[in-house]
C-alpha positions in Angstrom: -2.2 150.0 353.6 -0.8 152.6 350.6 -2.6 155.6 350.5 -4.1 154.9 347.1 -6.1 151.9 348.7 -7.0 154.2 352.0 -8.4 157.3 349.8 -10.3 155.6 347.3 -13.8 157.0 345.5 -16.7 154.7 346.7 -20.6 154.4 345.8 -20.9 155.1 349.6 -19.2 158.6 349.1 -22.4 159.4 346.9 -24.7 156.7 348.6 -24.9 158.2 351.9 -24.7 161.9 351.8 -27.5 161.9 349.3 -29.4 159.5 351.7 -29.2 161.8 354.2 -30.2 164.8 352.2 -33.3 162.7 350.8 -34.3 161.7 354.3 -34.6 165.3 355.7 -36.2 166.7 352.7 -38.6 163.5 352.4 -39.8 164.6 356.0 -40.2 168.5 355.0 -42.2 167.2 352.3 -44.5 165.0 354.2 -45.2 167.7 356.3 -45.8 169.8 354.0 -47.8 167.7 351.6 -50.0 166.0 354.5 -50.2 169.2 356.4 -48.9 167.8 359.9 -46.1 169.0 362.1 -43.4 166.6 363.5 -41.8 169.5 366.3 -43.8 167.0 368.9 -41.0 164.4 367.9 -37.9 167.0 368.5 -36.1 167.1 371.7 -37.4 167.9 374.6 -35.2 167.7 377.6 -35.4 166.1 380.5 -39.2 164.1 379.7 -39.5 160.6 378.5 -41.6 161.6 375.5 -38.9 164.3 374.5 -35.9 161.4 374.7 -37.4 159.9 371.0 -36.3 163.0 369.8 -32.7 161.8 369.9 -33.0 159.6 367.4 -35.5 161.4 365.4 -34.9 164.9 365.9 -31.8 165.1 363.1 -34.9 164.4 360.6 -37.4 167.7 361.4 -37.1 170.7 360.4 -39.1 174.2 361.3 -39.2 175.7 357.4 -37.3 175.7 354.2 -34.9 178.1 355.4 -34.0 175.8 358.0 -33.6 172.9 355.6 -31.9 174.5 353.3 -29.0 175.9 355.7 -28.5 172.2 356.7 -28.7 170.6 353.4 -25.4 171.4 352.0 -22.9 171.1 355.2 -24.5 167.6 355.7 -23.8 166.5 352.1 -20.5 167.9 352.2 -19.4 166.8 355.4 -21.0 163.6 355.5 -19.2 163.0 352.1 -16.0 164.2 353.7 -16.4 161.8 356.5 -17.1 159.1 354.3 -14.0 159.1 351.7 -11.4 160.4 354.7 -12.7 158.1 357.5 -14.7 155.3 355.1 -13.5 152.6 358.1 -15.3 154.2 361.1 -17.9 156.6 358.8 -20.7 154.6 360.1 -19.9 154.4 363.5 -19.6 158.3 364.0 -22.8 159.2 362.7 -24.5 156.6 364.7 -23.0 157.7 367.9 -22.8 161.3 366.8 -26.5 161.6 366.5 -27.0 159.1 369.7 -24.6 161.2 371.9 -25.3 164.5 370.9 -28.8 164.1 371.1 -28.6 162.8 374.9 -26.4 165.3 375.7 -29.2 167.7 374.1 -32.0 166.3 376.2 -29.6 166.2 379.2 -29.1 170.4 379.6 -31.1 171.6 377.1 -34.0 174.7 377.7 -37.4 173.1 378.2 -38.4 173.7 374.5 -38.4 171.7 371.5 -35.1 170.9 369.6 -35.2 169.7 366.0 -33.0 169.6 362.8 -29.8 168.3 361.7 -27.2 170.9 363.3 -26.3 168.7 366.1 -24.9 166.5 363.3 -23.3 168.7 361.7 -21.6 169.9 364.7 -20.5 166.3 365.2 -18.9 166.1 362.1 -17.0 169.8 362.1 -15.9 168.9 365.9 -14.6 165.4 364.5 -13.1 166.1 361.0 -11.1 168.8 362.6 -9.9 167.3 365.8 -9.3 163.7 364.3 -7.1 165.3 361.8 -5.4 167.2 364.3 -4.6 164.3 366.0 -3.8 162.0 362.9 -1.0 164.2 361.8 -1.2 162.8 358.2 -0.7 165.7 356.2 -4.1 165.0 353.9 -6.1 164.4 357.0 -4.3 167.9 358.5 -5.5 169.8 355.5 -8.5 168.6 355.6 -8.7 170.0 359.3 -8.2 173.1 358.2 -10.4 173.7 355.0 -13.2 172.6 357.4 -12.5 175.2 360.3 -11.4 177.6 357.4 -15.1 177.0 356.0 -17.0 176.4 359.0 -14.7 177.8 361.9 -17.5 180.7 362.4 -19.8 178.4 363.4 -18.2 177.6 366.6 -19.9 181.2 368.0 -23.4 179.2 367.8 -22.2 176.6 370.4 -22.9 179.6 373.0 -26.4 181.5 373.4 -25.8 184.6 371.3 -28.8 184.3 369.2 -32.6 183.4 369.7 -34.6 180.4 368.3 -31.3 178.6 368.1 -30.5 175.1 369.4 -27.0 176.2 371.1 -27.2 173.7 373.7 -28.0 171.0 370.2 -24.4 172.6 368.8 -22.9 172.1 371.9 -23.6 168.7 372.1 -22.5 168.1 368.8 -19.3 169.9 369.2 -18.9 167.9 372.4 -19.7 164.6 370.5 -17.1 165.0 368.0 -13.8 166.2 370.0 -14.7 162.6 371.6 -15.2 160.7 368.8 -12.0 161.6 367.8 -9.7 160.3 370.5 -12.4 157.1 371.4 -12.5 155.9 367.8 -9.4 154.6 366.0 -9.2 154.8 362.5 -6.3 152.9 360.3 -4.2 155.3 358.9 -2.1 154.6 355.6 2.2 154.7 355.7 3.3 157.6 354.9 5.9 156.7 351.7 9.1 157.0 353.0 12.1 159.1 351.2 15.5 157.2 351.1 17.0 160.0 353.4 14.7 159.2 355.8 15.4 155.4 356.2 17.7 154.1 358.9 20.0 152.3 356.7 20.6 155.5 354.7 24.5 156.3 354.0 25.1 159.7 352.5 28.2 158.8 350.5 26.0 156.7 348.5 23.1 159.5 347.3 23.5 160.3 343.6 22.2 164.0 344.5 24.7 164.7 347.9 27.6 163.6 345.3 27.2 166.8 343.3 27.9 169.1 346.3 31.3 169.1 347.8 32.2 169.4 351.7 32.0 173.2 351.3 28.7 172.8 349.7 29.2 174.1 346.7 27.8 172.7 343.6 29.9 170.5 341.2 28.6 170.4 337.9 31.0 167.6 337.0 31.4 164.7 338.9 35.2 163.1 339.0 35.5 159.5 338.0 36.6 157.4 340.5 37.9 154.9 338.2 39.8 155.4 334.9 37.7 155.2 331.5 37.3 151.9 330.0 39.2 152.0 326.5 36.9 151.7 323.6 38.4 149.2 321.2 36.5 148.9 317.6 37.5 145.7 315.3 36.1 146.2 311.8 35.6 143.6 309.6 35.5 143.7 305.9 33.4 140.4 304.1 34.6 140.2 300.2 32.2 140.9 297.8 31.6 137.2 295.5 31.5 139.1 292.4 35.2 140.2 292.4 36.0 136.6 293.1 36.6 136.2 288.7 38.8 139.1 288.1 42.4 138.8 287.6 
C-alpha cells in the first residue's frame, strides 16, 4: 500500500468527529432545554447502576465550561485518528471508551464520573505511543505535535486538582498505551531510494561519478569512450527553372 492510498481525505474524517461533537452538545442541550440532569447516568464505581455509565458517561457533561474544554480535543483528535489510523479508527474508540470506562468504575472515588476526557485521554495515550511504535516518519511527527499540544495534560492523570476525574484520565491514558501494542494497523512502504536497495552498485550512480576517490568534486566528467565523429552530407536539388538556359 503507497502512502497516497494509506493517507487519503475521507467523508469519515468530517463524518465522525462532527458526530461526536453533535452527540455531546445534543445531550447538554436536552438537559438544558428539558431541565433534567443526566450525572445519575455517569460513573459510579464499583455499583451495578454506576457500570451504565461506561458506555454512557463520554456523553454528559456538568456545564458549558465543561463542554466546551472537550469539544475541540475530541474533534481534533478524533479526526487525527480517523485520517492516520482510518483501518482500526473504529475499533479504538469502541474499546477506548469500553476499557477506560471499566477501568474508571474499577478504582475510581465513590462519586460520579462524567464527560468525554477519558476519550480523550485514549486518543493522546494512543496517537502518541502508536506512532512511537510505528516508526513511520509521518506517524512520528504526528506523535509529537500531539504531546507538543497536549503533553501538559498528562499532570491530570494524578490527583493534583479537585472536581476532576483523574482516575477517568488514568484510565484513558492506560487504554491507549494498550491499544497501541494490541491493535495492528497496516502501515504503507516507505519509498525506497536507489542507494538504499540491495542490488545497488555505486560505480553505476550518475551523482557518485562527479566526486573522485579523494572526494572532491569534478565538474567535468571524462568520457570513457572517444566522441562519435559528426559527419554532415548536404545535398543540393536543381532548381527546374535553370533547366532552359544555355
Amino acid at each position: 500500500m503507497t502512502e497516497s492510498n494509506y493517507f487519503k481525505f475521507s467523508n469519515a474524517v468530517i463524518a465522525i468527529p462532527l458526530f461526536a461533537v453533535l452527540s455531546i452538545w445534543t445531550v447538554y442541550w436536552f438537559e438544558i432545554r428539558f431541565q433534567v440532569n443526566f450525572n445519575d447516568y455517569g460513573i459510579y464505581p464499583r455499583t451495578i447502576n454506576g457500570i451504565r455509565g461506561v458506555v454512557l458517561s463520554p456523553f454528559i457533561h456538568a456545564s458549558a465550561e465543561h463542554l466546551y474544554n472537550n469539544t475541540i480535543p475530541l474533534a481534533i483528535l478524533t479526526a487525527s485518528l480517523v485520517y492516520f489510523y482510518r483501518k482500526i479508527a473504529y475499533k479504538v474508540l469502541l474499546w477506548g471508551i469500553l476499557i477506560s470506562g471499566f477501568i474508571t468504575w474499577l478504582i475510581g472515588r465513590p462519586s460520579y464520573h462524567i464527560g468525554a476526557s477519558g476519550l480523550i485521554y485514549v486518543l493522546v495515550s494512543f496517537i502518541f505511543f502508536k506512532g512511537i511504535i510505528s516508526k513511520h516518519y509521518r506517524l512520528v511527527a504526528l506523535s509529537l505535535i500531539v504531546v507538543f499540544i497536549y503533553g501538559s495534560t498528562l499532570w491530570y492523570i494524578f490527583p493534583v486538582k479537585d472536581g476532576i476525574s483523574w482516575e477517568g484520565h488514568l484510565g484513558g491514558f492506560i487504554t491507549g498505551l494498550f491499544l497501541a501494542f494490541v491493535l495492528k494497523a497496516p502501515l504503507p512502504k516507505l519509498k525506497k531510494f536507489d542507494w538504499e536497495k540491495e542490488d545497488y552498485n555505486e560505480e553505476d550512480d550518475e551523482f557518485l561519478k562527479h566526486f573522485d576517490e579523494h572526494g572532491n568534486f569534478i565538474e567535468n566528467i571524462p568520457q570513457d569512450s572517444e566522441e562519435e565523429e559528426i559527419k554532415i552530407t548536404y545535398h543540393y536539388k536543381k532548381n527546374p527553372e535553370d533547366s532552359g538556359l544555355e
